[in-house]
C-alpha positions as CSV (number, residue, x, y, z in Angstrom):
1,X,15.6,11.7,5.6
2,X,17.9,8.8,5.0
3,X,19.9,7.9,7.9
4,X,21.1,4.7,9.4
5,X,19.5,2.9,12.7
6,X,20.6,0.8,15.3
7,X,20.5,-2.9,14.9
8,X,17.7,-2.8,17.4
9,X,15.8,-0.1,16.0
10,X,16.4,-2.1,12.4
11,X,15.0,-4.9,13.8
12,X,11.6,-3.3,15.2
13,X,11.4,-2.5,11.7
14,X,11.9,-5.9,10.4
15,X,9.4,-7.3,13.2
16,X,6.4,-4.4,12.5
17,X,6.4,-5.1,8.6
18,X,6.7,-8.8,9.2
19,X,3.2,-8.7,11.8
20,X,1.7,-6.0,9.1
21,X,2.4,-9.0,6.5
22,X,0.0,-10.9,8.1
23,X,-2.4,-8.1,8.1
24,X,-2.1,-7.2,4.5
25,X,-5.3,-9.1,3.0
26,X,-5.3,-7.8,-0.7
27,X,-2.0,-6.6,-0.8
28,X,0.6,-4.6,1.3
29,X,-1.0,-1.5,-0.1
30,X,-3.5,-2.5,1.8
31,X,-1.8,-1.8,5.3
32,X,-0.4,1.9,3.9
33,X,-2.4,3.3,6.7
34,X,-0.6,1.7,9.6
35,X,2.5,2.3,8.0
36,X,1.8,5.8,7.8
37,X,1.3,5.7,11.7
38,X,4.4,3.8,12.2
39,X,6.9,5.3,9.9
40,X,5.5,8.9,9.9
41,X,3.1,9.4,13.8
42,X,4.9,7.2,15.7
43,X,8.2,7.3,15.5
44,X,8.6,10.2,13.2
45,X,11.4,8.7,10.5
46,X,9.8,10.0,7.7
47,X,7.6,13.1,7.0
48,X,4.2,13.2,5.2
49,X,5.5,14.2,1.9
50,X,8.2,11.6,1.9
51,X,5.9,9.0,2.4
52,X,3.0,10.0,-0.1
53,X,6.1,10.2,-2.5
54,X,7.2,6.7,-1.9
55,X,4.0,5.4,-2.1
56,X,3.5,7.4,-5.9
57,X,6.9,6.2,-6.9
58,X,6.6,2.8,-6.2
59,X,2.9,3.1,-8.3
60,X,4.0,4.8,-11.4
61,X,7.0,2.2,-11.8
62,X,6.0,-1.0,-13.6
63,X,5.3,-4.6,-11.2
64,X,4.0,-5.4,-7.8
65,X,2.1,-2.9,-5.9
66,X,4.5,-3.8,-2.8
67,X,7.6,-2.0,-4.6
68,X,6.7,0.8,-2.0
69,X,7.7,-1.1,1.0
70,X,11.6,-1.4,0.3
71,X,11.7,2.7,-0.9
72,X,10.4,3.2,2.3
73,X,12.7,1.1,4.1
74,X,15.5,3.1,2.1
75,X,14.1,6.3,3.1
76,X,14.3,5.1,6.6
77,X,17.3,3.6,6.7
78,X,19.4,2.9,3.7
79,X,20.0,-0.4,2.2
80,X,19.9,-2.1,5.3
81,X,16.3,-0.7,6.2
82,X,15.2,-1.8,2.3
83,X,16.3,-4.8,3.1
84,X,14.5,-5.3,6.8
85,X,10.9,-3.8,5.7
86,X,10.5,-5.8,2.1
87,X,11.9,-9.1,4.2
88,X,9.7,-8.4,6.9
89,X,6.4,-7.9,4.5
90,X,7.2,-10.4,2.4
91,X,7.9,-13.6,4.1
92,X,5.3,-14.5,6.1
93,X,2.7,-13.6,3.8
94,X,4.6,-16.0,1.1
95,X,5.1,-18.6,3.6
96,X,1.3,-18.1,4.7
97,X,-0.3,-18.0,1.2
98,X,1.7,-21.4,0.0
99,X,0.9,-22.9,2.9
100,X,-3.2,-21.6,2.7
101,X,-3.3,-22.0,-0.9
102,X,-1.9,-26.0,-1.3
103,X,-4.5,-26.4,1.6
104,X,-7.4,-24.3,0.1
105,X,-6.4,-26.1,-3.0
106,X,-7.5,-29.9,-1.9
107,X,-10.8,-28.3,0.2
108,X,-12.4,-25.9,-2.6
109,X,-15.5,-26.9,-1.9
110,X,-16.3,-27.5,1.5
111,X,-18.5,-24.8,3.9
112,X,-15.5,-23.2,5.6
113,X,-13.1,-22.5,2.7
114,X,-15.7,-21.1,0.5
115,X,-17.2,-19.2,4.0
116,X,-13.3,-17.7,4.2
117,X,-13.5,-16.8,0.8
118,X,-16.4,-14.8,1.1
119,X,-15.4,-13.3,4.2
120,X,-12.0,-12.2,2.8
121,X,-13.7,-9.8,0.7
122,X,-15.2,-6.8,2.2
123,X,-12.2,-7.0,4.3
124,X,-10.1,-6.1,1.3
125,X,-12.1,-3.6,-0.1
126,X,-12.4,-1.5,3.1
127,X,-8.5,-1.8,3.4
128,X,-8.3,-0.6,-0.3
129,X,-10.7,2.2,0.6
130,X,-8.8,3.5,4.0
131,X,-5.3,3.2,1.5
132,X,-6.7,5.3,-0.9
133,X,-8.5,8.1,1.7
134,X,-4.9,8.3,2.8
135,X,-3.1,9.1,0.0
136,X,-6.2,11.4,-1.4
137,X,-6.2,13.7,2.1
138,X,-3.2,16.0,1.2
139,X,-4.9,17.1,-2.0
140,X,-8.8,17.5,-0.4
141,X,-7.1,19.3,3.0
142,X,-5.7,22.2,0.0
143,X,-8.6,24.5,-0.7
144,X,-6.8,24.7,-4.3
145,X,-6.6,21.6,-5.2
146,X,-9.8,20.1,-3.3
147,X,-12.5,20.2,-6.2
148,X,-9.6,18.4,-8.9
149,X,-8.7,15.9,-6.8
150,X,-12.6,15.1,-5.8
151,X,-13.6,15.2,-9.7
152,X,-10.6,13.0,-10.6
153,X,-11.5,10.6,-7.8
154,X,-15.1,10.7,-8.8
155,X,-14.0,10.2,-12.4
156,X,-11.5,7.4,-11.7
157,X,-14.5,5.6,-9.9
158,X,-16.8,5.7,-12.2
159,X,-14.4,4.4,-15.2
160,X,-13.0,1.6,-12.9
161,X,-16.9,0.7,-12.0
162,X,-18.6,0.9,-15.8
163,X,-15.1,-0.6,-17.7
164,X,-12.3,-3.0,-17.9
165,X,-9.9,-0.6,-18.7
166,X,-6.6,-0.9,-17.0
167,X,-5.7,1.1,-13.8
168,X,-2.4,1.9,-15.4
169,X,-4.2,4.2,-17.9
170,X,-6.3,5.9,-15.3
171,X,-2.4,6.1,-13.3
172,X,-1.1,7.8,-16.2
173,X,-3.9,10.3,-17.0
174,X,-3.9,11.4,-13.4
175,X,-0.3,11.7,-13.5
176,X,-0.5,14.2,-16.6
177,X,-3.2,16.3,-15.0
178,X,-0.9,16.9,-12.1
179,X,2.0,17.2,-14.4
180,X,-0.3,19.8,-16.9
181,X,-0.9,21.6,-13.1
182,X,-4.4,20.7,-12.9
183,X,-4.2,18.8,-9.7
């Protein structure tokens, strides 16, 4: 669905991915879930496929994981909504992490930063976790493709947990499953 919105409606836009910024510890994948609500629940500009596709798009192409957040601007409204959503997620968290970092920088080793550190952690993995549940509950709601997609989860976590091989090769081999029709 790409249409055009109102300046006002443009500008919620702008304003929702701009407070989700400051939300997205470990990465704007990591706030996929209330994007989902937003874009999809909510206020209905985009459908469930459209946005699992976006989100698969952005994956398979080469660079940052936030290249999802201007396709589904696009799909929402053009250029203009592209625009509005990778703005919105993207400046405070820049402004934020310069302004944390040259801080954190100078204090490494004091109580507090290394307390913040440690705390920033499980925060990101159970964000991570929630992203992923999302995108893998089309396949494990489809009787037929339920088992495949729980044996290439299970296999994906296991590789990721006993090597250091790149995600992209674990990205590509679950690509040509689904490609070959096993998925």
């Amino acid at each position: 669905m790409l249409s055009t919105l109102p300046a006002a409606e443009l500008l919620d836009l702008f304003l929702r991915f701009l407070t989700l910024s400051l939300l997205s510890i470990g990465g704007a994948m990591s706030t996929a879930p209330e994007m989902h609500r937003y874009l999809v629940v909510e206020r209905g500009w985009l459908g469930e496929a459209d946005f699992t596709t976006a989100i698969a798009l952005a994956q398979a192409a080469p660079g940052p994981n936030v290249l999802f957040v201007p396709v589904l601007g696009f799909q929402v409204a053009g250029l203009a909504g592209a625009a509005a959503a990778l703005l919105g997620i993207l400046l405070p968290s820049t402004l934020l992490s310069l302004g944390v970092s040259r801080w954190g920088a100078t204090r490494r080793d004091t109580p507090l930063v290394r307390a913040f550190t440690a705390g920033l952690a499980p925060v990101t993995v159970g964000l991570t976790f929630a992203t992923g549940w999302l995108l893998a509950l089309p396949f494990l709601a489809n009787p037929a493709q339920r088992a495949g997609a729980l044996l290439l989860i299970a296999l994906t976590a296991a590789v990721t947990l006993k090597t250091k091989l790149a995600p992209m090769w674990m990205i590509a081999v679950g690509a040509t499953l689904g490609a070959a029709g096993f998925m």
